[in-house]
C-alpha positions as CSV (number, residue, x, y, z in Angstrom):
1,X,-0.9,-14.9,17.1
2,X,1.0,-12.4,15.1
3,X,-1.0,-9.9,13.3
4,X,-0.9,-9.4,9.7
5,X,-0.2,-5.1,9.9
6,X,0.1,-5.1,5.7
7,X,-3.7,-6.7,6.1
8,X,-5.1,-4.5,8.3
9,X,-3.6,-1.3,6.4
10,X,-4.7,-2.7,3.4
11,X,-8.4,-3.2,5.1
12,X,-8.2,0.2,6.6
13,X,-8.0,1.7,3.5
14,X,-10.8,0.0,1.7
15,X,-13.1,0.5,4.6
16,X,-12.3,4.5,3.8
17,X,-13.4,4.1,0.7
18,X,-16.3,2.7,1.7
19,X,-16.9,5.7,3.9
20,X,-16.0,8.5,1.7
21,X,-18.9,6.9,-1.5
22,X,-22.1,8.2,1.1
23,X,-19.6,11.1,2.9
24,X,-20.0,13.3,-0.2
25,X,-24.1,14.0,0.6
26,X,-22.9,15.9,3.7
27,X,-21.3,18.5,1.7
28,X,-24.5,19.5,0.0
29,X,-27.1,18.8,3.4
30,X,-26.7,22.4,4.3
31,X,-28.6,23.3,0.8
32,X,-30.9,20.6,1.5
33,X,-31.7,21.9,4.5
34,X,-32.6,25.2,3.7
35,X,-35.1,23.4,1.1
36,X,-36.7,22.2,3.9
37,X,-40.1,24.5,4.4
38,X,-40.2,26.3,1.7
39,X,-43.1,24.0,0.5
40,X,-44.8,24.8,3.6
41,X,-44.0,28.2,2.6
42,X,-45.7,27.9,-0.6
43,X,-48.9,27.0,0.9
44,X,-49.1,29.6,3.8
45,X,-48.5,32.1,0.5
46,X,-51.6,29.8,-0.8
47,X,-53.5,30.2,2.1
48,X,-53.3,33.9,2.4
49,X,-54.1,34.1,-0.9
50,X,-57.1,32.3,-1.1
51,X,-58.0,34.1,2.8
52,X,-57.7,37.9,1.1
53,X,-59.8,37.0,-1.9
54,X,-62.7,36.2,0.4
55,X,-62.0,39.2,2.8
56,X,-62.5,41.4,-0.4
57,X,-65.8,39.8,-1.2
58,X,-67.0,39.7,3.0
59,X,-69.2,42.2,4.3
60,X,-69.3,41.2,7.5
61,X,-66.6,43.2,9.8
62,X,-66.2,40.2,12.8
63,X,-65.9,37.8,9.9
64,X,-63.2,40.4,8.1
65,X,-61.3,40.3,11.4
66,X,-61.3,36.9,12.1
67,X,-60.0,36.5,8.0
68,X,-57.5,39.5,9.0
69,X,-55.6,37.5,12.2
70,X,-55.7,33.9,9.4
71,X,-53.5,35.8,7.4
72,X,-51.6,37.1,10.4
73,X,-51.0,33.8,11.2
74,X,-50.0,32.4,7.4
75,X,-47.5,35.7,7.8
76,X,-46.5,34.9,11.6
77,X,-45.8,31.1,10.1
78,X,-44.1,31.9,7.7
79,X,-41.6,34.5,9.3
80,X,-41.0,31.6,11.6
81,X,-40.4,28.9,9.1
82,X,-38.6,30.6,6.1
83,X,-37.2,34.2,7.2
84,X,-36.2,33.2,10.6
85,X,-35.0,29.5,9.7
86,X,-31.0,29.4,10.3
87,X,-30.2,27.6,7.1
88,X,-32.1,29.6,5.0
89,X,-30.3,33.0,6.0
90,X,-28.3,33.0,3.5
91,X,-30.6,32.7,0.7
92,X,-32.5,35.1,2.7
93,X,-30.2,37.9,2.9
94,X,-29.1,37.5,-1.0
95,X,-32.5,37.9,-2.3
96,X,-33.4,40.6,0.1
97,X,-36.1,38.2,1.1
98,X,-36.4,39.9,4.5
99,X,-37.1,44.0,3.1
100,X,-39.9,42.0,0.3
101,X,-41.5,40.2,3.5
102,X,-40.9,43.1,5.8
103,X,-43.6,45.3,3.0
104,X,-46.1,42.4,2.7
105,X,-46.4,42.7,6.9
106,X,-46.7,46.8,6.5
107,X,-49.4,45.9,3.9
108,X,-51.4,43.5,5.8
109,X,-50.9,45.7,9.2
110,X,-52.8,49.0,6.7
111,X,-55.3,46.4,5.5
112,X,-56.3,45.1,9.2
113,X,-56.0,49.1,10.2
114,X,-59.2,49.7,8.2
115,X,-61.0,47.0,8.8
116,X,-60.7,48.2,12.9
117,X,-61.4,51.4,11.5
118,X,-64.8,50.0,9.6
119,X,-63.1,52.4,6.5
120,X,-63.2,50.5,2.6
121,X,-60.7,47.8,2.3
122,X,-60.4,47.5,-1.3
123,X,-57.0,49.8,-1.9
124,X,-55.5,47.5,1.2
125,X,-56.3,44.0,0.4
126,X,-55.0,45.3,-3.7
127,X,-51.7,46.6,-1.4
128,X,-51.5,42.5,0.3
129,X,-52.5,41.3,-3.0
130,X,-49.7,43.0,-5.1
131,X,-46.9,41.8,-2.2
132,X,-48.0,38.3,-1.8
133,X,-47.7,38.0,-5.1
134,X,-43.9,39.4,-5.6
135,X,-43.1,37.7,-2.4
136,X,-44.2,34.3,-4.4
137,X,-42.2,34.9,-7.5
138,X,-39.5,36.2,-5.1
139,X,-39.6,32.6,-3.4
140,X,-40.0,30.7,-6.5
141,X,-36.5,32.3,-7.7
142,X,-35.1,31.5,-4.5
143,X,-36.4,27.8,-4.8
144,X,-34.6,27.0,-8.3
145,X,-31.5,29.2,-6.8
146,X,-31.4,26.6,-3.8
147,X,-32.3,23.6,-6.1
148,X,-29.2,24.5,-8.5
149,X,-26.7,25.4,-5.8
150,X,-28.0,22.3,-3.6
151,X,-27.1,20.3,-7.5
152,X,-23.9,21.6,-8.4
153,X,-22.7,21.1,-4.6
154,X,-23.9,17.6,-5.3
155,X,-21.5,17.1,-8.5
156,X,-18.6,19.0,-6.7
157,X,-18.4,16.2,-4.0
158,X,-19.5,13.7,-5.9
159,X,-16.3,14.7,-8.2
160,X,-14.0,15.1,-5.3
161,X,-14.9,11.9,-3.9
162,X,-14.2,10.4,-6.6
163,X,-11.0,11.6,-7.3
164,X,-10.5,10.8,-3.3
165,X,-11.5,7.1,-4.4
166,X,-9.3,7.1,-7.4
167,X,-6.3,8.5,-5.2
168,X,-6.8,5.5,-2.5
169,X,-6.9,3.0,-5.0
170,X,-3.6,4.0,-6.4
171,X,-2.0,4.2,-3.0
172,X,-3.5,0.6,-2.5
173,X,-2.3,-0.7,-5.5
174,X,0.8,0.8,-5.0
175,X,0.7,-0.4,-1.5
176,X,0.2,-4.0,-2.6
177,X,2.6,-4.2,-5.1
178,X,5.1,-2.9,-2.7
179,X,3.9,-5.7,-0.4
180,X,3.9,-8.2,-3.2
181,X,7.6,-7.4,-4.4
182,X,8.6,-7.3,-0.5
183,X,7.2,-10.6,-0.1
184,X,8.9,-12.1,-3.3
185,X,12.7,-11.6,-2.5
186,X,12.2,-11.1,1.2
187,X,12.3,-13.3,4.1
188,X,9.3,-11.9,6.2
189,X,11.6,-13.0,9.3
190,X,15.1,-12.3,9.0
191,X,14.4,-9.0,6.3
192,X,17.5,-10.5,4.2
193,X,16.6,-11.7,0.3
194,X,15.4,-15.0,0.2
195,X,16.0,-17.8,-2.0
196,X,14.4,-17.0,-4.9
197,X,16.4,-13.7,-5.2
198,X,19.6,-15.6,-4.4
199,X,18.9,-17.7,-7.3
200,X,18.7,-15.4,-9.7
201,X,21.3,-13.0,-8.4
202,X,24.0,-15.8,-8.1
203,X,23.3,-16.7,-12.0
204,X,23.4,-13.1,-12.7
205,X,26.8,-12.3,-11.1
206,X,28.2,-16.0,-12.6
207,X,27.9,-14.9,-15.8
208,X,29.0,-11.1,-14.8
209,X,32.4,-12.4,-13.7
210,X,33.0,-15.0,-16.2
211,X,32.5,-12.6,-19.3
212,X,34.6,-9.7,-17.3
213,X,37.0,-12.2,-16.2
214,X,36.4,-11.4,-12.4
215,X,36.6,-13.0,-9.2
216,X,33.2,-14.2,-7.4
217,X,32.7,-15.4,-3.9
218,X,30.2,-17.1,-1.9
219,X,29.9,-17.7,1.9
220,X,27.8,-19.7,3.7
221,X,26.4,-19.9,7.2
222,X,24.6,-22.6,8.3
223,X,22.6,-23.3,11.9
224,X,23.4,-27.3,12.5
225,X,21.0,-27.6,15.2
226,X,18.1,-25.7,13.7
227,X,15.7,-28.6,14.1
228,X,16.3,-29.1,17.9
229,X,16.4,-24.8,17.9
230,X,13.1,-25.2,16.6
231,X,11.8,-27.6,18.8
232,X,13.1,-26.3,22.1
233,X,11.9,-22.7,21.8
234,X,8.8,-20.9,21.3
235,X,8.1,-19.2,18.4
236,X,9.2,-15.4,19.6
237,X,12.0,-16.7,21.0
238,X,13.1,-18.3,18.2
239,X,12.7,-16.1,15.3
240,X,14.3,-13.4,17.7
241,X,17.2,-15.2,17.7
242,X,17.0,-15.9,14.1
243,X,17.0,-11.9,13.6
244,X,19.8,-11.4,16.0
245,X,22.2,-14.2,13.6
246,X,21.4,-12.6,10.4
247,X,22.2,-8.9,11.8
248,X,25.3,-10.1,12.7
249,X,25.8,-12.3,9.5
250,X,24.7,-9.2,7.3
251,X,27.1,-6.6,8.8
252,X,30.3,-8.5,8.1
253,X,29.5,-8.2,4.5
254,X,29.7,-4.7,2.1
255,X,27.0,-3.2,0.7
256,X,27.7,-4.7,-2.6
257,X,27.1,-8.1,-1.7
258,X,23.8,-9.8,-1.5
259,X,23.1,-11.2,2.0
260,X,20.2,-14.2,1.8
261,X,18.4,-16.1,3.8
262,X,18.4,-19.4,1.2
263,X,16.6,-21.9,3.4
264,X,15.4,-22.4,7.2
265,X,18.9,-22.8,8.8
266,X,21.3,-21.5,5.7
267,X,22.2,-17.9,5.2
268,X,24.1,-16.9,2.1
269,X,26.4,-14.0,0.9
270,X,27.3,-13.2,-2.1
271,X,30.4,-11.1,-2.9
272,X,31.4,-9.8,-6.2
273,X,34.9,-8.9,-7.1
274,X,36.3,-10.6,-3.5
275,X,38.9,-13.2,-4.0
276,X,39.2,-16.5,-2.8
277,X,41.9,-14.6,0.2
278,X,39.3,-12.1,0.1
279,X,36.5,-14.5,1.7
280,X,38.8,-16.5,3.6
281,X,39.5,-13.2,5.6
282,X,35.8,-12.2,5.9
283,X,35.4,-16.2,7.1
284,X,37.8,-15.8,10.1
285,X,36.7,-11.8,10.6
286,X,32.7,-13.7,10.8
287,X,34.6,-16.6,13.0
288,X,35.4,-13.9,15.7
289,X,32.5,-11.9,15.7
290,X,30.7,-15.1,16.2
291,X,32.7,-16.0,19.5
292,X,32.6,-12.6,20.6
293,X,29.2,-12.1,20.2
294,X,27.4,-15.2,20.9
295,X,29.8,-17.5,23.4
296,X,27.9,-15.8,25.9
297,X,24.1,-16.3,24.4
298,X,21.6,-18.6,26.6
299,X,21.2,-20.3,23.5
300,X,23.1,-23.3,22.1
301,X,24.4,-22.6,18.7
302,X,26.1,-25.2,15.9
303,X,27.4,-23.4,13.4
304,X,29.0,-24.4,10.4
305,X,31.0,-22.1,7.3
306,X,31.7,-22.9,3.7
307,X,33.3,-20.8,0.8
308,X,34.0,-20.9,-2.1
309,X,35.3,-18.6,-5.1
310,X,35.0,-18.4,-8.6
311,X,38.4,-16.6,-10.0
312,X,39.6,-19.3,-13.1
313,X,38.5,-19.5,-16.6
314,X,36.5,-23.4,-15.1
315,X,32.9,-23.8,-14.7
316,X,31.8,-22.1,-12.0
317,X,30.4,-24.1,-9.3
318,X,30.7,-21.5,-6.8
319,X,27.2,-23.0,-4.6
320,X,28.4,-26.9,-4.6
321,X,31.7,-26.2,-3.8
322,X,30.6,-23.6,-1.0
323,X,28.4,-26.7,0.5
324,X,31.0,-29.5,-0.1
325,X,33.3,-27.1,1.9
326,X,30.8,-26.2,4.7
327,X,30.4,-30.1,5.3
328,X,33.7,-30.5,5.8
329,X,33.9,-27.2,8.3
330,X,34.0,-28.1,11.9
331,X,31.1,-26.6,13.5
332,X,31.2,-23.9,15.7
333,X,29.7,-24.4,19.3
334,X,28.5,-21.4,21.1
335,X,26.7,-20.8,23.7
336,X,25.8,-22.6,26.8
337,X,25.1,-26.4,26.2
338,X,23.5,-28.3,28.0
C-alpha cells in the first residue's frame, strides 16, 4: 500500500505541537526544584526555635545537653537539605546563604561550649537567638526570590512555546495549502498539470491568441490500450511506466508550453505561438523519440497522435479538431506484442 508522506508530515507536525504545550514546564523545573525543602527548612528553623527558648528557661545541665545536640540536629538537617542541596546552590551562593548559616553554627557551637563548661548560657542562646532569626528572614527572601524567578521562567516558556506553536501552525497551513494547490493542477502520478488546469489554461491562451492575432497549437498523445495496460500489470509497474511516457512526452515540448495529463490514457501539450508546421515538426520529432525510445520496452504500447492549430481569424476549435485528428492517426505499435 502506498503511504501517504504529505499525511504523515502533516501528523508529525501536529504531534510536535502536542509535545511542545507540556515541554515548556521543564524550563522552569530547575526553580521548582530548588523550592523543594525549603518548607522543611522552615520548620527545622521552627524547631530550633521553639528547642532554645526552653534551653533558656532549663536548669537542668543533662536536659540542656540533650536540647543542645536537638538543635544540632535541626542545624545538621538543615545544612543537608538547604545549603548542601545541588539545586539550591545558586540561590545559596547569591544570598550568601552559606557565611549567615556558617555564624548561626559558630553560635550554637559557643552556646553548647558553656553548657559543657556548666558557665551561664543566657549571652549564648541571645547569640543562636539573634542568627536564627536573620537566617529566617534571610530564607524567607530567598523563598519569594525563588517563587518569582521559578514565575517569570514560567511565562518565558510559556511565551516561547507559544510562539513555537504559532510558528508550526503557519508552516502547516502553509504546508497544506501547498499540498492543496499541488493536488489541484497536478496529477499525483505523472507530476504533469491535470485536467482541470488544462482547462483553464487552453481557454486562457484561446482567447490570448485570438485578441493578439497569434498562432496556438495543441498536441495530443493518447495510450490506445490503456485498459488492457491496466489490467495486465500491477499497480507499480504500471504507474512506472506511466511516469516513464510522460517524461518523454514532456521533454519534446518548451518550457512555455503546458504539458497535461487530461485523462487516464490522454496526455496533452499546449503550445503558444507554434504554428500549424510548428507542431507537425514537434509530431514527427515525438514520432521518433517514441521508436527510439520505446521499440525496445517489455511493454506493449498503442499509441495514437492528433494536432491541431489555431492560426485564422475562425472559431477556435483547437481540442475537437486535435481529437478528430488523433482518431484518424494510425497508432503507433511499440514494444514487444504478444
Amino acid at each position: 500500500m502506498k503511504r501517504d508522506w504529505s499525511v504523515i508530515r502533516i501528523t508529525l507536525l501536529l504531534y510536535l505541537i502536542v509535545v511542545l504545550i507540556p515541554f515548556n514546564y521543564y524550563f522552569a523545573k530547575e526553580s521548582f526544584d530548588s523550592m523543594k525543602n525549603d518548607a522543611s527548612t522552615m520548620n527545622n528553623l521552627v524547631l530550633l526555635s521553639s528547642a532554645l527558648h526552653t534551653l533558656s528557661t532549663e536548669n537542668d545541665p543533662h536536659k540542656k545537653e540533650i536540647l543542645a545536640n536537638s538543635i544540632a540536629l535541626s542545624l545538621g538537617l538543615i545544612e543537608q537539605k538547604f545549603i548542601e542541596f545541588l539545586p539550591n546552590k545558586e540561590y545559596v551562593e547569591l544570598f550568601g546563604a552559606e557565611k549567615a548559616f556558617s555564624l548561626l553554627k559558630n553560635a550554637h557551637e559557643k552556646l553548647e561550649a558553656t553548657i559543657q563548661n556548666g558557665t551561664e548560657t543566657g549571652a549564648a542562646v541571645y547569640m543562636v537567638s539573634m542568627e536564627i532569626t536573620a537566617f529566617s528572614k534571610l530564607l524567607e527572601e530567598m523563598a519569594s526570590y525563588k517563587a518569582d524567578t521559578a514565575l517569570n521562567k514560567l511565562y518565558i516558556s510559556l511565551v516561547l512555546t507559544m510562539l513555537l506553536v504559532i510558528i508550526l501552525i503557519f508552516f502547516v497551513r502553509t504546508y497544506i495549502r501547498l499540498q492543496f494547490f499541488k493536488h489541484t493542477i497536478y496529477d499525483h502520478v505523472t507530476g504533469l498539470y491535470n485536467k482541470k488546469y488544462f482547462d483553464s489554461v487552453l481557454q486562457n491562451s484561446k482567447e490570448l491568441a485570438i485578441r493578439h492575432n497569434k498562432p496556438l497549437s495543441l498536441l495530443l498523445l493518447s495510450i490506445e490500450n490503456y485498459d488492457e495496460l491496466k489490467k495486465s500489470l500491477n499497480r507499480a509497474d504500471f504507474e512506472k511506466s506511466l511516469k516513464e511516457l510522460s517524461t518523454l512526452f514532456s521533454h519534446i515540448f518548451r518550457h512555455s508550453d503546458t504539458v497535461c495529463r487530461i485523462d487516464g490514457s490522454c496526455f496533452a501539450s499546449i503550445a503558444p505561438d507554434a504554428s500549424l508546421v510548428n507542431i507537425q515538426k514537434i509530431s514527427l520529432r515525438l514520432q521518433k523519440e517514441l521508436q527510439e525510445k520505446l521499440s525496445k520496452s517489455s511493454i506493449e504500447l498503442q499509441l495514437s497522435i492528433g494536432i491541431a492549430s489555431c492560426d485564422d481569424d475562425g472559431p477556435c476549435l483547437i481540442l475537437e479538431e486535435a481529437k478528430e485528428n488523433m482518431e484518424n492517426f494510425s497508432a503507433i505499435k511499440l514494444g514487444y506484442i504478444s
